[in-house]
N, C-alpha and C positions, 0 to 999 in steps of 0.2 A: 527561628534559625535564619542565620543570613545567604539570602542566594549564593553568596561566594563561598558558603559552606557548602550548602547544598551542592555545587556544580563539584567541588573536592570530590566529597564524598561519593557521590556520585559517580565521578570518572575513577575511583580506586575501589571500589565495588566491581565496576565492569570489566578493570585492569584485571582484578585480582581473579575475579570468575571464570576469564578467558585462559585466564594462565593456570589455575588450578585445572580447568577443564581437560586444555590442552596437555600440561604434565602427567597427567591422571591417565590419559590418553595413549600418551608414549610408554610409561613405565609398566601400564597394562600390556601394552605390544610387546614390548620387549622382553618383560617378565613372563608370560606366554610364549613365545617365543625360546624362550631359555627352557623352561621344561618342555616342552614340544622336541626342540631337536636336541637336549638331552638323550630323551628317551626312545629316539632313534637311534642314536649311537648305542645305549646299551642294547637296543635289541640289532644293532647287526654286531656287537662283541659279543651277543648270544650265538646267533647263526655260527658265526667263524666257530665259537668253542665247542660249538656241537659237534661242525665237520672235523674238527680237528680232535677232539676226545673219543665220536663215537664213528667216524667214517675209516676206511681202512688207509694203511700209510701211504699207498700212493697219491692219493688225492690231498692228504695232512700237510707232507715237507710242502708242498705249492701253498697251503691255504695257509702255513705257520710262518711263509717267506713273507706274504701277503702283508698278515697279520704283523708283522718287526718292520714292515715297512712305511705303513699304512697307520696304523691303529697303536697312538700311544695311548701308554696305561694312566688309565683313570686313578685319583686318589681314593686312598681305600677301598680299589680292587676288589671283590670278590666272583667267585661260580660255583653254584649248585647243580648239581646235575642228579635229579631224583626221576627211579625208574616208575613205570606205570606200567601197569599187568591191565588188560582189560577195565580202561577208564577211571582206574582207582588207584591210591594212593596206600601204601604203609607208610601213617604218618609217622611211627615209633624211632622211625628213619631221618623223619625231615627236622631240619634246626628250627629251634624256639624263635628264632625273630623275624623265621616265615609266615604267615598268617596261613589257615585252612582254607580260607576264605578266596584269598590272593592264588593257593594253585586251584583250587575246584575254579575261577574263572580263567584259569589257565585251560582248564582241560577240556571245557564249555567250549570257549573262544578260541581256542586255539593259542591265544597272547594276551599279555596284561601287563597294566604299570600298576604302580603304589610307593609313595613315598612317606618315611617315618623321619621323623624333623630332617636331617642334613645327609641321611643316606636315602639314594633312590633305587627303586628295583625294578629288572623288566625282567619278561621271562616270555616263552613261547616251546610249546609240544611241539618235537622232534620226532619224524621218525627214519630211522637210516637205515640205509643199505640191504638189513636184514628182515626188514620188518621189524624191529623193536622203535615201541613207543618210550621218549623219553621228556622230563621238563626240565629245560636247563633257562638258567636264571644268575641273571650277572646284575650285580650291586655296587655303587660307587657311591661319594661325596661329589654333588655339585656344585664344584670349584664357582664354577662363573655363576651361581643365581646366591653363593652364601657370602660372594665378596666382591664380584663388579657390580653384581643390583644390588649390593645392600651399599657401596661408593656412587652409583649411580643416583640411588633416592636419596645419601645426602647429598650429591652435588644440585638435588632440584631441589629442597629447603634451602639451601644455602643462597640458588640462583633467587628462589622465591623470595627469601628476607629482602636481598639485594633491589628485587624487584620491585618487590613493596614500596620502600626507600625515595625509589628512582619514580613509581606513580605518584606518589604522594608530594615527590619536590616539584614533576611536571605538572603535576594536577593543581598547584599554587599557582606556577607561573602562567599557565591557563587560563584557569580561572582570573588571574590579573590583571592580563591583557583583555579578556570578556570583560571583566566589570568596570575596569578601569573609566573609560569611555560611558558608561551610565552610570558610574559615583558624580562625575566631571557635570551629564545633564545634570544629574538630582542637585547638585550646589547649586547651578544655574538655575534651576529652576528656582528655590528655595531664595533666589532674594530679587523675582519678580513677585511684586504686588499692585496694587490699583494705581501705586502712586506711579510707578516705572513699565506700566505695561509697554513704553515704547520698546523696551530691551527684547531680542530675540537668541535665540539659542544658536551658537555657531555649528553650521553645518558639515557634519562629518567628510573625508574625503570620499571616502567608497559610498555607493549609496547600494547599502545595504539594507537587512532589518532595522538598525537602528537609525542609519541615515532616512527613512520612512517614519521613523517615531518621531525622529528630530524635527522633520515636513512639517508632519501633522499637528503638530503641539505649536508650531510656528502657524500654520492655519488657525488653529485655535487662539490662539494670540490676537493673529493679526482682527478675528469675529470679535474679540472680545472687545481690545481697544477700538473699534469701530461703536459696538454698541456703549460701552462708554462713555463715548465721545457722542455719541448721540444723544445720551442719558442727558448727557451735561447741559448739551446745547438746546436738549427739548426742555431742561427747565428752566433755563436762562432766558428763554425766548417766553414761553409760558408766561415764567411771571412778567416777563415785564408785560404781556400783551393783557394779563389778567389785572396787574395792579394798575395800568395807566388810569380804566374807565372804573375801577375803586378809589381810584385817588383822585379824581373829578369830581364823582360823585359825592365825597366825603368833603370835600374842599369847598364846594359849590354850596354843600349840607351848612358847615359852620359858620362859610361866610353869609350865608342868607340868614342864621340865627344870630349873626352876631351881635345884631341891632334889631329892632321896630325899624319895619319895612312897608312900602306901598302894594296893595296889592299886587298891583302888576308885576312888581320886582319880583315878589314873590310865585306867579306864574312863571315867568323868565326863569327862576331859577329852579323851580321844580321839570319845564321843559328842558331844559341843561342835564338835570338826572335824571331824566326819562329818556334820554337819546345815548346818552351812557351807558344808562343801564340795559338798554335795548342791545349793543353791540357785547358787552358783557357777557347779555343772555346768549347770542350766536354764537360767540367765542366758544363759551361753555358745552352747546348744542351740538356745534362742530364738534368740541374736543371728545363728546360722550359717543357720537356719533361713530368717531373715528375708532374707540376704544371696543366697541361694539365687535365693528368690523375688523379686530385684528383676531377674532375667533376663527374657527377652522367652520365655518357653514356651516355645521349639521343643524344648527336650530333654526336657519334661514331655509323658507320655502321654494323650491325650485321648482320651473316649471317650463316648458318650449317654448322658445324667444328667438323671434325669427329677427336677425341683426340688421337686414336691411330695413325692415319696418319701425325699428329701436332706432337706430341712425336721423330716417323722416321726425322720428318725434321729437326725438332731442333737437335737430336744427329748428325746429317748430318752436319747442321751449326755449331756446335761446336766444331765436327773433321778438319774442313776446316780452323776454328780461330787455334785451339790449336792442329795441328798435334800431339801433343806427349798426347791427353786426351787419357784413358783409359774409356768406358762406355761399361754396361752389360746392356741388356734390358730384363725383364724378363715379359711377358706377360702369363706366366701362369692361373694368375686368371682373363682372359679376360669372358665376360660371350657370351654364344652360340649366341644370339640374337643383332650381330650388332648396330641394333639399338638403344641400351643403349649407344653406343658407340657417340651418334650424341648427337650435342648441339648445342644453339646458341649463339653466339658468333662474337667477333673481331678477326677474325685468326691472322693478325701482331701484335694486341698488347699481346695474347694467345702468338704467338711463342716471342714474347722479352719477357714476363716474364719469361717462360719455361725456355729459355736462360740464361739466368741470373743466374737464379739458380741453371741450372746444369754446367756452365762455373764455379761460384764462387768452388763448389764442386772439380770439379778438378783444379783450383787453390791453393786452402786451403789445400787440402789433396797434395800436392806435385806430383799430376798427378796419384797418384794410383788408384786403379778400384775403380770407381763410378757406383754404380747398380740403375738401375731405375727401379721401378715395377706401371705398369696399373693395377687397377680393376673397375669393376662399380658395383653397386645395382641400387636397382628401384628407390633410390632415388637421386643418385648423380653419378659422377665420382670419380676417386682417381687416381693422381699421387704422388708415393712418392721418392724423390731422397736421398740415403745415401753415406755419405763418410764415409770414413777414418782419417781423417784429423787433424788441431790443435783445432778443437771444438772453443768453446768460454765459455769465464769465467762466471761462472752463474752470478755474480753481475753486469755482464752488459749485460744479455738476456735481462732485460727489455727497453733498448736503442736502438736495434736492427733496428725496424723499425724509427729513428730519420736520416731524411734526411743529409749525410755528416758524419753522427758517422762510426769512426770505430773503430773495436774492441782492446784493449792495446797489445793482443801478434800477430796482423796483421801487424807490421812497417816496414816488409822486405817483404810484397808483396805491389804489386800496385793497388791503385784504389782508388775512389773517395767516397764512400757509399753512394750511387744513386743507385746501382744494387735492395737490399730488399725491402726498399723503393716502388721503383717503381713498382717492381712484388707483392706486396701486393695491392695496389690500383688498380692494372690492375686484379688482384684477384677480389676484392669488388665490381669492376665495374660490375663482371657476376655474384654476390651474392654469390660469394664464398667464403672461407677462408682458410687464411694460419696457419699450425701449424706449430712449429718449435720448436727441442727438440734437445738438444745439452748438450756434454761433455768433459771438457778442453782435451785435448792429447788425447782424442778417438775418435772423430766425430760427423758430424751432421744431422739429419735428418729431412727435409722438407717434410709436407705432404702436398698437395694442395686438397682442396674437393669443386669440382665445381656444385652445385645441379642440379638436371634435371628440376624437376618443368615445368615450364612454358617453359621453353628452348626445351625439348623435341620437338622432330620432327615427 
């Protein structure tokens, strides 16, 4: 069934409920109400006809003055006036369409109703002036319970059909203006695909529930053409960095078989496919490596890694690669308490990111001093490494972390773009995050923020 069904039916259920409830409600009240002071009225046109039948005449002409003034006559009127001897009845007296029943709780009670379809009867034990006991009992048609409620409950079927009618055309137009507005997404969604994920959903005015769904799905969007676009550019980049040193290699392969060759040549050119094939191998090493690392850690060993000792060793390992680095260590805002200093941690894949990023530093920057500075708070650590360097073009900071990318004014240094890449995920594996702020001909700067949290030791 269609929600716009549902939402109908729905709102004419609860229409109809409330208004049944309610009608049900009144017509009880009032039809209650009708017999209730009915049978009040007959039992004071009992009173009066008692005083006035069995009380003496001085007191009768006031009570009969009363009574013409006061008290009009009911339809089809009637009064019984049966005597009682010591609590009992000769019935051989009383009329058949009094019940025995109806005067013994006369005589009990003192008073009683009872009604037989459209005549009602009251009655109450009398006794006057002389001591005599007597049961007088006055019988009418009730006008108003056998024709203004029975006009009354059809004016509430009537109101109720009308009712009905009127839920059912509101509960359309309701419902159309509810759905209206998410038939309109569901189109729009329905003709984004891979090829047009630039397209987003127009944003409601009010921001409502739906203006939140419309957000989110734009969020979603905007994650998705992101990773797309990444997809794209990680294989574009890939193959080409994978087919270059296959296409050397094979090239080098046919041209050295293409003839009887001199030794040597033949060295030269198997050296040619051995130095190809070498960077192939890294390429490939990085890229498993990197694949590795986009796992959530639980199979990686963790263990307490004290960051400023991790820090020493990496500047250590990077003097050893790149004799001519230049790095400054500035631990000035180390804090008193050691212990901020410990985490927990992967120390080999901690020091290859670390690496990474302060090797690409003195790369980029042409080997000039790269400064590194420690601090910790209570809630994290912080390394941050800056150069000097040729920075990067803001229009492609956002590419940055795309496995293989590298940046347009980097074509005279070497390297694969696996190094950011991989120090970011080896970052996220310990809940941390990379920041990275950079400016073309001025340099760049990498923060690392690895939290303590849970890590603390």
């Amino acid at each position: 069934m269609k929600i716009q069904n549902k939402i109908i039916f729905i709102l004419i259920a609860i229409f109809l409920l409330y208004t049944l409830l309610f009608s049900g409600f009144i017509y009880y009240s009032i039809s209650n109400y009708a017999f209730t002071d009915f049978y009040k009225r007959l039992e004071i046109r009992a009173v009066t006809t008692a005083k006035i039948q069995l009380e003496t005449e001085g007191d009768v002409n006031s009570i009969k003055e009363i009574r013409q003034e006061y008290l009009e006559k009911l339809p089809d009127e009637k009064e019984f006036i049966i005597a009682v001897t010591n609590n009992t009845i000769d019935f051989a007296d009383v009329p058949e369409e009094l019940p025995h029943s109806f005067l013994k709780e006369i005589i009990q009670k003192g008073t009683d109703n009872f009604g037989n379809g459209k005549k009602y009867y009251s009655g109450i034990k009398y006794r006057n002036a002389l001591g005599k006991e007597y049961i007088v009992i006055i019988s009418a048609e009730n006008y108003f319970h056998s024709h203004h409620i029975a006009y009354l409950r059809n004016l509430m079927f009537t109101s109720l059909a009308y009712a009905l009618l009127l839920s059912i055309l509101l509960s359309y137009i309701f419902s159309q203006t509810l759905i209206q507005p998410i038939n309109l997404v569901i189109e729009r969604v329905q003709k984004i695909n891979s090829e047009n994920l630039h397209m987003r959903l127009p944003m409601p005015s009010k921001n409502d529930s739906l203006g939140k769904l419309v957000s989110t799905f734009n969020d979603m969007l905007n994650r998705l053409e992101t990773s797309f676009e990444t997809q794209k550019n990680f294989i574009s980049n890939a193959s080409h960095e994978l087919n270059t040193p296959l296409t050397s290699i094979i090239g080098e392969a046919d041209l050295a078989l293409s003839r009887a060759r001199q030794p040597q040549e033949y060295i030269e050119a198997i050296g040619v496919m051995l130095r190809e094939a070498e960077k192939l191998d890294k390429k490939t090493k990085a890229l498993l490596l990197l694949a590795e690392t986009g796992f959530d850690g639980k199979s990686q060993k963790f263990d307490k890694v004290r960051i400023d000792q991790l820090v020493l060793d990496v500047v250590q390992t990077v003097e050893k690669i790149n004799t001519q680095a230049k790095i400054c260590i500035d631990f000035s805002l180390l804090p008193e308490n050691p212990q901020k200093l410990k985490i927990k941690g992967n120390e080999q894949l901690l020091h290859l990111a670390v690496s990474n990023i302060i090797l690409n530093a003195c790369k980029y920057s042409d080997n000039k001093l790269v400064q590194v500075a420690l601090a910790a708070s209570d809630k994290m650590v912080i390394v941050i490494i800056r150069d000097s360097g040729i920075g990067i073009p803001e229009s492609e900071i956002p590419y940055i972390y795309d496995p293989y990318f590298r940046a347009s004014n980097t074509k005279n240094y070497e390297g694969y773009g696996i190094g950011l890449p991989l120090a970011r995920n080896i970052i996220k594996m310990h809940d941390g995050e990379l920041v990275i702020s950079s400016v073309e001909h001025v340099g760049t700067t990498v923060q690392i923020n690895i939290p303590l949290g849970n890590y603390t030791l």
